[in-house]
C-alpha positions in Angstrom: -223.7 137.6 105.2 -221.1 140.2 106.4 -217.9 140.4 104.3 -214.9 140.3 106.3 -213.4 143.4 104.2 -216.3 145.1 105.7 -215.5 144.6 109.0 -212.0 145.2 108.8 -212.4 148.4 107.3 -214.0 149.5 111.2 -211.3 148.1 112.6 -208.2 149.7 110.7 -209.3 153.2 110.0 -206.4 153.8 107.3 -207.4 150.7 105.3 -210.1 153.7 103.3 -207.4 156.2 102.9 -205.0 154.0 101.4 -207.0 152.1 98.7 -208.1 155.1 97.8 -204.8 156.5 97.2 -204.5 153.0 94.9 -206.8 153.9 92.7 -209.8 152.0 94.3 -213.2 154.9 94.1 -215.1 155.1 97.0 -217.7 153.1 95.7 -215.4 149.8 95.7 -214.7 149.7 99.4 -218.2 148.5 100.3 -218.1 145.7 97.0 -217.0 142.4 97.7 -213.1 142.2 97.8 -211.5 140.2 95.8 -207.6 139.3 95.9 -206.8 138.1 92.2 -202.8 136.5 93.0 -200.9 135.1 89.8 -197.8 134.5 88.8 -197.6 137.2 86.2 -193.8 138.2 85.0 -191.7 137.5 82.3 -190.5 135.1 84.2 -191.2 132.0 81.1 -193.9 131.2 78.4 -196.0 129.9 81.5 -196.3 133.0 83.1 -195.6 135.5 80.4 -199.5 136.0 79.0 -200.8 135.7 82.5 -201.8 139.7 82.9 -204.7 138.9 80.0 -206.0 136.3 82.4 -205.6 138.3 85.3 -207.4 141.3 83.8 -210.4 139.1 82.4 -211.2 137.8 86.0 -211.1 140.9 87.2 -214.0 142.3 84.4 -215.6 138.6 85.6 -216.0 140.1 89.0 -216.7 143.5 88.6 -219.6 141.9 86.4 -220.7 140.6 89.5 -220.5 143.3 91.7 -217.2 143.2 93.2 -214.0 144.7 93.3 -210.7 143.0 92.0 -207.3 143.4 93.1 -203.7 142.4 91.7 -201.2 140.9 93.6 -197.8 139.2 91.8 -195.6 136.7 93.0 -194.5 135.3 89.5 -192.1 132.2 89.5 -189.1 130.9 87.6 -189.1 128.1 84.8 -187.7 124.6 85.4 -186.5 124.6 82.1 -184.5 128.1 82.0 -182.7 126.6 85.2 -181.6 123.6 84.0 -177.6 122.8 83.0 -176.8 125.3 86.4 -177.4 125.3 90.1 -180.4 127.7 88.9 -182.1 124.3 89.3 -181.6 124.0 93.0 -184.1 127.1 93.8 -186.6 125.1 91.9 -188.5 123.3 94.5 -188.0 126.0 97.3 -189.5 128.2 95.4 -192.9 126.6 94.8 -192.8 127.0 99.5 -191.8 130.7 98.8 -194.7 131.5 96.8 -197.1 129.9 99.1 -195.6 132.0 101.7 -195.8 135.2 99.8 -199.8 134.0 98.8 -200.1 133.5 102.6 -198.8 136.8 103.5 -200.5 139.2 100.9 -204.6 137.3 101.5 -203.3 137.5 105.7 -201.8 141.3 106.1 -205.1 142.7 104.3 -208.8 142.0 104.1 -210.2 139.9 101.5 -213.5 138.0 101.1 -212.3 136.1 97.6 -209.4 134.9 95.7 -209.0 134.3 91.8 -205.6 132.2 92.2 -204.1 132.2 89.0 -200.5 130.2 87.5 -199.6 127.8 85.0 -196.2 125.8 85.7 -194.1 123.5 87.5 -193.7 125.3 91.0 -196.5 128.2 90.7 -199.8 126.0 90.3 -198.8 123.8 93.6 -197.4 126.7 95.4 -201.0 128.8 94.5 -203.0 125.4 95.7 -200.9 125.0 98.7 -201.6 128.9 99.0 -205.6 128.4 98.6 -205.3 125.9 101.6 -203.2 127.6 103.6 -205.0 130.9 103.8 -208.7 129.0 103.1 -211.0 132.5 101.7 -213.3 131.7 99.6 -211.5 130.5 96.0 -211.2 129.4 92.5 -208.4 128.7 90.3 -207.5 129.4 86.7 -204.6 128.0 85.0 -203.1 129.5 82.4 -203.0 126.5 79.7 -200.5 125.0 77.3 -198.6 126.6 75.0 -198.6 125.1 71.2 -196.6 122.3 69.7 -194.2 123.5 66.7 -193.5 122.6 63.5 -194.1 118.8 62.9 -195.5 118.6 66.5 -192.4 119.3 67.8 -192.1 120.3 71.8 -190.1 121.2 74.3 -189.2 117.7 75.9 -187.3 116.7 72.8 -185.0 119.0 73.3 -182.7 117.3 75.8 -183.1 114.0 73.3 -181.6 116.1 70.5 -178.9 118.1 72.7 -177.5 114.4 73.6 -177.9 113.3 70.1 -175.8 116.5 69.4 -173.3 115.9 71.3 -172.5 112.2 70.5 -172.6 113.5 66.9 -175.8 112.4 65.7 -177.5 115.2 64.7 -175.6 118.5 64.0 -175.7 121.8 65.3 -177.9 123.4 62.9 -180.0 120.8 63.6 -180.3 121.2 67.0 -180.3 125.1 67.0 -183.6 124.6 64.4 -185.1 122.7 67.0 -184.3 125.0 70.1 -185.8 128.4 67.8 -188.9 126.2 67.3 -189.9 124.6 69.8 -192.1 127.1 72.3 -193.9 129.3 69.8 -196.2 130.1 72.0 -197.2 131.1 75.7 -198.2 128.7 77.9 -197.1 125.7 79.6 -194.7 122.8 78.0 -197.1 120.8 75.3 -196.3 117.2 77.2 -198.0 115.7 79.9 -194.8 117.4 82.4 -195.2 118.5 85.8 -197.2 121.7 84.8 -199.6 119.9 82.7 -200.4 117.6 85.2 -200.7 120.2 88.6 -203.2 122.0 86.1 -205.0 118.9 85.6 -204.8 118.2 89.6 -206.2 121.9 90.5 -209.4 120.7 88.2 -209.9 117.2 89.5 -209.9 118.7 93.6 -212.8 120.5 92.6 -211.1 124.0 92.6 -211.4 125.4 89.1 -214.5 125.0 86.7 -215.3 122.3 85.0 -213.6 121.3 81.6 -211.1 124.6 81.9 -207.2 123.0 82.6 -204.8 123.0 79.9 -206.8 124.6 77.6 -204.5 126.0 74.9 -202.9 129.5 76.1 -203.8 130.9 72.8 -207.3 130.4 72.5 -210.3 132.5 73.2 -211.9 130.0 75.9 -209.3 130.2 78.3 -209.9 134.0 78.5 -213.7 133.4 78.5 -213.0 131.1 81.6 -211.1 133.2 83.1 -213.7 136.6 83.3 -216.2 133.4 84.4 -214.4 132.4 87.1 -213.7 136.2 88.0 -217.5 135.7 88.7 -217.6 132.7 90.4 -214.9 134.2 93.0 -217.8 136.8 93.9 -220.6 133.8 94.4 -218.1 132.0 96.6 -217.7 135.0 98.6 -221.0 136.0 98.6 -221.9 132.2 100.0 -218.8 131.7 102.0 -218.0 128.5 100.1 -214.3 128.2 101.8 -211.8 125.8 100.1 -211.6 123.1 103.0 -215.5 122.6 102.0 -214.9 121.6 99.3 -211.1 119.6 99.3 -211.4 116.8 101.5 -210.0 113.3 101.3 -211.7 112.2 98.9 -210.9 114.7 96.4 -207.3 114.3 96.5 -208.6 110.3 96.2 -210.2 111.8 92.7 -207.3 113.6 91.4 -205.0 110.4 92.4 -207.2 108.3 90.3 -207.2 111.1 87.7 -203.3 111.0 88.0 -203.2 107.7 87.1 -205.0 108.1 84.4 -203.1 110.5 82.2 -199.5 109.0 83.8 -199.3 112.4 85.2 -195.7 113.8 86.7 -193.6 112.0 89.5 -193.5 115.3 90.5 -197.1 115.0 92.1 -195.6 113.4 94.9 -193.9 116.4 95.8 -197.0 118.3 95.1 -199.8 116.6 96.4 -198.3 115.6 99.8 -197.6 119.2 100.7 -201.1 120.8 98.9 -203.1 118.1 101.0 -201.3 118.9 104.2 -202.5 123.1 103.8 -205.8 121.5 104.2 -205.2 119.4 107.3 -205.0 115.9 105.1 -202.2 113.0 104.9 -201.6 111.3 102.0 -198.0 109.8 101.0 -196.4 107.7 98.7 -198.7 104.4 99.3 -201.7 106.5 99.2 -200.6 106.6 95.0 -199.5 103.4 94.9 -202.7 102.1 96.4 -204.6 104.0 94.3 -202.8 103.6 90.9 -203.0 99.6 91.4 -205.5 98.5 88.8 -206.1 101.4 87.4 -206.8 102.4 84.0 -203.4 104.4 81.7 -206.0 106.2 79.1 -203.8 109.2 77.7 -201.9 109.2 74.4 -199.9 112.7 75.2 -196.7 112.8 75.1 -193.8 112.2 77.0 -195.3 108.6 77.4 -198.2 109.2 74.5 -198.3 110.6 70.8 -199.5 113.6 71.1 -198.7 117.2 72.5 -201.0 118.2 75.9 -203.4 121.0 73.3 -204.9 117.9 72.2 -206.0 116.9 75.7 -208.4 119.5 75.8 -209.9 119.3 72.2 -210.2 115.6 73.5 -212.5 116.8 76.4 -209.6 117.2 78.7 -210.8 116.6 82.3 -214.1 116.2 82.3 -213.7 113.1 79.5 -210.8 111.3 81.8 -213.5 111.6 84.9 -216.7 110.0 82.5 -214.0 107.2 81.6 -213.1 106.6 85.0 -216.4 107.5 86.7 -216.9 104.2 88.7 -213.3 104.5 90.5 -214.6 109.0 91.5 -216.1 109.8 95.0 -219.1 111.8 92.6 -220.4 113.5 95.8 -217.5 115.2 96.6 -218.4 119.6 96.8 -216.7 122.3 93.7 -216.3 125.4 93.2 -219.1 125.6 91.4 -221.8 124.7 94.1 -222.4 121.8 92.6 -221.0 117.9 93.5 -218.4 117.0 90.8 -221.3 114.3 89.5 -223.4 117.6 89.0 -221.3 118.9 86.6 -220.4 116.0 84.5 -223.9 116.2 83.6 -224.2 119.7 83.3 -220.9 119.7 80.9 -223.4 116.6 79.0 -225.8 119.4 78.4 -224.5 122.9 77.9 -222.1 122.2 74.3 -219.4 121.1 76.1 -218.0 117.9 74.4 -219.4 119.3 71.1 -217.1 122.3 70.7 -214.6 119.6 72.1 -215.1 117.3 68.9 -215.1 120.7 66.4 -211.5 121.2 67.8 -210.7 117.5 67.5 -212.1 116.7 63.9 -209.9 120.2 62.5 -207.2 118.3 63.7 -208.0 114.4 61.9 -208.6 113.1 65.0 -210.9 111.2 67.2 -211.2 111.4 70.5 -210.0 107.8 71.2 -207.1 108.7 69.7 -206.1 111.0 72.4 -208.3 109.1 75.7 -208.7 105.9 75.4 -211.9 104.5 76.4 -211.9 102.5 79.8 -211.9 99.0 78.0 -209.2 99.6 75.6 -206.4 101.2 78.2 -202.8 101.7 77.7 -202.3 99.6 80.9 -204.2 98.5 83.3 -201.9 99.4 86.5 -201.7 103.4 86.2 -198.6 104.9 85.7 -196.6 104.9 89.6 -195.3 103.0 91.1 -193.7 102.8 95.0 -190.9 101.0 95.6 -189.3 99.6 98.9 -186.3 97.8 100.5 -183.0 98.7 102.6 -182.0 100.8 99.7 -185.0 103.1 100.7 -186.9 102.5 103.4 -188.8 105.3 103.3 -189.7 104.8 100.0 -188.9 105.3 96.2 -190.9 106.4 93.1 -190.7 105.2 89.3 -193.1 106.2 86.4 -193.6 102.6 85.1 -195.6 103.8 82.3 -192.4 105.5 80.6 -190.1 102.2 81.6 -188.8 99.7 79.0 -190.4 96.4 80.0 -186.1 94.8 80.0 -186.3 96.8 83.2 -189.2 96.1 85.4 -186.6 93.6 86.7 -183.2 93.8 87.0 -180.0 93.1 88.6 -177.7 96.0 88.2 -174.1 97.2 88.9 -173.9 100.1 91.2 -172.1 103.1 89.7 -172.2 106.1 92.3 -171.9 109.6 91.6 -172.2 112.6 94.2 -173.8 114.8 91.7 -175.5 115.1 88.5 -172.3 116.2 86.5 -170.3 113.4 87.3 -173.0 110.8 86.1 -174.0 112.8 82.9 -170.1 112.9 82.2 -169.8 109.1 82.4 -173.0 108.3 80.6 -172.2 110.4 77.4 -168.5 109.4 77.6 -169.3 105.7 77.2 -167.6 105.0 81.4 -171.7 103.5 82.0 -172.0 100.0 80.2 -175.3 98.1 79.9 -175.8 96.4 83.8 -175.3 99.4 85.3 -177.1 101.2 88.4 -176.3 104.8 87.6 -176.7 106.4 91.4 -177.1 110.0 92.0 -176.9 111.4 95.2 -176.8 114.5 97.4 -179.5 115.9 95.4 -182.5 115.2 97.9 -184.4 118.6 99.3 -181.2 118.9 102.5 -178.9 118.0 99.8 -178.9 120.3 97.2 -182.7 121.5 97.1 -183.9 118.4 94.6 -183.0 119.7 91.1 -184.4 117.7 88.6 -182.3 115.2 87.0 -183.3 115.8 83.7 -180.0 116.2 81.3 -179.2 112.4 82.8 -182.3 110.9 81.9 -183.0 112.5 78.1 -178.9 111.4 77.4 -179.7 107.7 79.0 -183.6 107.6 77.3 -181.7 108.8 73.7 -178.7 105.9 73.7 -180.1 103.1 72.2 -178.2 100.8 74.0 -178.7 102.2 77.6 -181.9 103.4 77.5 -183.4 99.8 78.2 -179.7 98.1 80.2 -179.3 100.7 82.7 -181.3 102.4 85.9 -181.0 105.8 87.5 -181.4 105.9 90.6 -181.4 109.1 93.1 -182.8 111.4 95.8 -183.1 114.3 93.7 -186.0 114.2 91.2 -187.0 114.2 87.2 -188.3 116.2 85.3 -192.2 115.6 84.2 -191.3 114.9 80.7 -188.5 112.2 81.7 -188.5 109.2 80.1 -186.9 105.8 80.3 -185.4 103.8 83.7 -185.6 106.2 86.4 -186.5 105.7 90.0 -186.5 108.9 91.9 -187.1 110.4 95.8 -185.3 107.6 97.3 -186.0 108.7 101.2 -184.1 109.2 103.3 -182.0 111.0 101.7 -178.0 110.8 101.2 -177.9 114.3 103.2 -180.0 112.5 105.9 -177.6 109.5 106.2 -179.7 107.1 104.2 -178.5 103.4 102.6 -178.2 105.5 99.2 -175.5 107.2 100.8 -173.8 104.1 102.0 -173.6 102.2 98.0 -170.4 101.8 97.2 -168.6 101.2 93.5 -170.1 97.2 92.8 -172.6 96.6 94.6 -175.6 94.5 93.3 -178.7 96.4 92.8 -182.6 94.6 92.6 -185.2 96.4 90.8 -188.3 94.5 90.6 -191.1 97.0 89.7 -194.0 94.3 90.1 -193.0 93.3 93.6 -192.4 96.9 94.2 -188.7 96.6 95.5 -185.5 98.2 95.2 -183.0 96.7 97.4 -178.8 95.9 97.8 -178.8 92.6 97.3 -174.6 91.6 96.6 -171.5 93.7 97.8 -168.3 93.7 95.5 -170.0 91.5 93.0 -170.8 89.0 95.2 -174.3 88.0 96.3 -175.4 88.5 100.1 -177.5 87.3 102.5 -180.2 90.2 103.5 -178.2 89.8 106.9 -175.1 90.3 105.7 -176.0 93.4 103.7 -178.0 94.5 107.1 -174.0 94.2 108.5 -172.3 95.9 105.8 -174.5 99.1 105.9 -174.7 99.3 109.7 -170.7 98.9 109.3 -170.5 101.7 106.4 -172.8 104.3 108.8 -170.3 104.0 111.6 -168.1 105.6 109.4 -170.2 107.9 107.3 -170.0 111.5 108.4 -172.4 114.4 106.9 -171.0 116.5 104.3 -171.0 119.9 104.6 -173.8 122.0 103.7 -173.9 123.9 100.3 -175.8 126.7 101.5 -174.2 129.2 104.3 -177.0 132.4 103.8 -180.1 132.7 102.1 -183.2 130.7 100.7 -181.4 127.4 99.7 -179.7 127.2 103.7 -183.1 127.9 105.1 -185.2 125.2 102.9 -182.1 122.7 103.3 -182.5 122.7 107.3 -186.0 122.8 107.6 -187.3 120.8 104.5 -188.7 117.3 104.9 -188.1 113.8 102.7 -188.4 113.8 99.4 -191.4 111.2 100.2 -193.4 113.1 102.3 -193.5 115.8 99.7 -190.1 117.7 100.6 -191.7 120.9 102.0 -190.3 123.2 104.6 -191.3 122.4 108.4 
């Protein structure tokens, strides 16, 4: 087949000169062309080791004949932003990196792409990217980093910084912990946002078989890496685009895959706005219908035992999908050329599960101690839940797997706060008392960019008494590794005029997870009539007024006026 480098190279006589002058040699520019995009930098662990990767793929496609070229578009760490408004560029930055993937596969010729990241924001923003600019593709993700001493990781950090500062632990403890806790690169060892999108990239079909979250330190992840560095030259070579492969039914399998391993609320950010690159609509009742009746499988933490290395030596992806097997559309296309059933026999075959159990048995374990088998789940109704009612009629999401069963229903206080410091001030000053609906607001995508709400949650999920007597409840978001009562994306948004602006200082709150509900049922203490709250809020809109924007120039005032509800995945239109 022609390559479109090939026929781009008639049609913009300097293109030769120029790579040339970039240190291509003459006998490149005929090869296949392959863009090899990461998020390289040191940025964080996740994307700090990322040039080995990037450098392997490219020896994996000059093995096959082709010619590899960097591009960089590294991103920032969720956790090095948190406690300052370095938060807020969190989530806009995932849509700038798409852009910037956009731009460098659009402005010049390329016939491949090796798409390689490893975190929060930089594995959607490189799916969304693959969709967007649909060459042929394969992704590699850059793995987890290892757990510390005594297992220790990342996500028990904001459980022992609150600990700290109510006196439980002192600072030396805590300053032991914080020196310890990422001795490696890679992604956070817990089942967190970055964990998950990893695991997502491999259940659409887009990476090969059996090689998300493999630990950053090991030799297989580079092996992977130079293979898929060939793979991106047999994609080109066959013009397997990405929207042959991602349909509707492989975002189906990665739900179902989601809901397996409890993966990240976050996905709902994620998924909704990957899935729209390719032309597909899923939303919030796409999980929920999905995730009903499904099997919870994974003992990793922040929900499980163990930190996310021992996913893979557990058989990671592939294992989760033979579990779960009669719930996967096994027909769908991969990167590989093969159907997803394909290679779940393949990986049967070639040593796959056996190297697997090596890694497992150095470790004590077996590999039900990690996945479950189907029969002997965690729970039996995955991990998400969607929740509804005139408190968020567009929707609300709550990781029900990492609940305490005293709150799947509840009548609460309302205790409103128009931003994250207030709240966190009042829960670790003792002002929250068990019964209370902790609300945070003005932190949706228009509001403030939707930082996580991270600090709030590990102080709340660390009090003994609160953790299982008290919700959160916002527009802004939580971190993957949150634990405890949180109920997040409530849509519309308090920037957006919706009821969560409107709660007032004793109103009566209804969470009832089963029935999926979250509603204002009293006002002042007193119970209503659904009318009479219907009243009340069309009362308190008439004299609501929007608050000013935060953001007069820059990124944050563009992705505040253009981005969508938190519910419909909170990208920029």
């Amino acid at each position: 087949m022609k390559m479109r480098s090939q026929e781009l190279r008639k049609a913009a006589p300097e293109l030769d000169p120029l790579r040339l002058g970039t240190g291509w040699k003459l006998e490149d520019l005929s090869k296949p062309q392959i863009m090899i995009e990461s998020t390289f930098g040191d940025s964080h662990p996740g994307s700090g080791h990322l040039l080995e990767l990037v450098e392997e793929a490219r020896e994996g496609v000059a093995e096959a004949g082709g010619f590899g070229a960097r591009y960089f578009t590294t991103d920032i760490c969720d956790g090095e932003a948190q406690g300052h408004d370095g938060i807020n560029y969190s989530l806009a930055s995932r849509d700038m990196i798409a852009n910037m993937i956009e731009i460098h596969a659009n402005a010049t010729p390329f016939d491949g792409g090796v798409f390689i990241a490893s975190c929060d924001k930089g594995m959607p923003a490189h799916l969304m990217g693959v969709g967007r600019v649909n060459i042929p593709s394969i992704v590699v993700t850059g793995g987890v980093m290892d757990a510390g001493p005594d297992l220790l990781t990342l996500e028990q950090i904001g459980k022992y910084n609150a600990m700290c500062e109510r006196g439980e632990i002192t600072e030396e403890k805590l300053t032991y912990y914080k020196h310890h806790a990422c001795p490696s690169c890679g992604a956070c060892s817990f089942m967190g946002t970055a964990s998950t999108m990893q695991i997502m990239a491999e259940a659409l079909g887009l990476m090969l078989p059996g090689s998300a979250l493999m630990p950053a330190t090991s030799r297989d992840l580079r092996t992977m890496a130079r293979e898929a560095g060939r793979q991106a030259v047999w994609l080109a070579e066959h013009d397997l685009t990405p929207d042959k492969i991602v349909t509707m039914k492989s975002f189906e399998n990665a739900i179902m895959v989601h809901a397996a391993i409890s993966g990240s609320t976050n996905s709902l950010l994620h998924l909704p706005a990957i899935a729209r690159e390719f032309g597909i609509e899923i939303d919030g009742d796409t999980f929920d219908r999905l995730h009903r009746g499904a099997h919870y499988l994974l003992n990793i933490r922040p929900a499980g035992e163990w930190p996310a290395q021992y996913f893979y030596y557990a058989g990671g992806v592939p294992t989760i999908m033979e579990e779960i097997k009669d719930m996967l559309h096994l027909d769908v296309m991969t990167v590989t050329g093969k159907t997803l059933g394909e290679n779940l026999e393949d990986l049967k075959k070639n040593g796959f599960y056996d190297k697997c159990d090596e890694y497992l048995a150095a470790a004590g374990l077996k590999r039900e101690d990690v996945i479950r088998p189907f029969d002997k789940p965690f729970g039996t109704d995955g991990s998400i839940a969607i929740l509804y009612g005139n408190l968020c009629p567009d929707g609300a999401v709550v990781k029900h797997t990492v609940v305490p069963k005293e709150m799947f229903r509840a009548t609460l206080n309302a205790r409103p706060f128009d931003c994250e410091e207030d709240a966190i001030h009042a829960v670790l000053t003792h002002d929250i008392k068990p019964g209370d609906a902790v609300f945070i607001r003005y932190e949706g995508p228009k509001g403030s960019g939707m930082p996580e709400m991270f600090y709030t949650t590990e102080a709340i999920a660390s009090d003994a008494e609160l953790g299982a007597s008290i919700a959160l409840l916002t527009d802004g978001r939580f971190s993957g590794a949150s634990k405890g009562p949180a109920i997040g994306h409530i849509s519309p948004e308090a920037a957006d005029g919706g009821p969560i602006a409107l709660v007032e200082e004793g109103d009566i709150i209804e969470v009832n997870i089963p029935e999926r509900i979250l509603q204002i049922v009293g006002i002042a203490g007193e119970r209503k009539t659904p009318e009479e709250i219907d009243a009340a809020l069309k009362e308190r809109k008439s004299k609501w007024s929007p608050k000013p924007s935060k953001y007069k120039k820059g990124v944050l005032k563009i992705f505040s006026e253009r981005a969508v509800s938190p519910m419909k995945g909170g990208y920029m239109e």
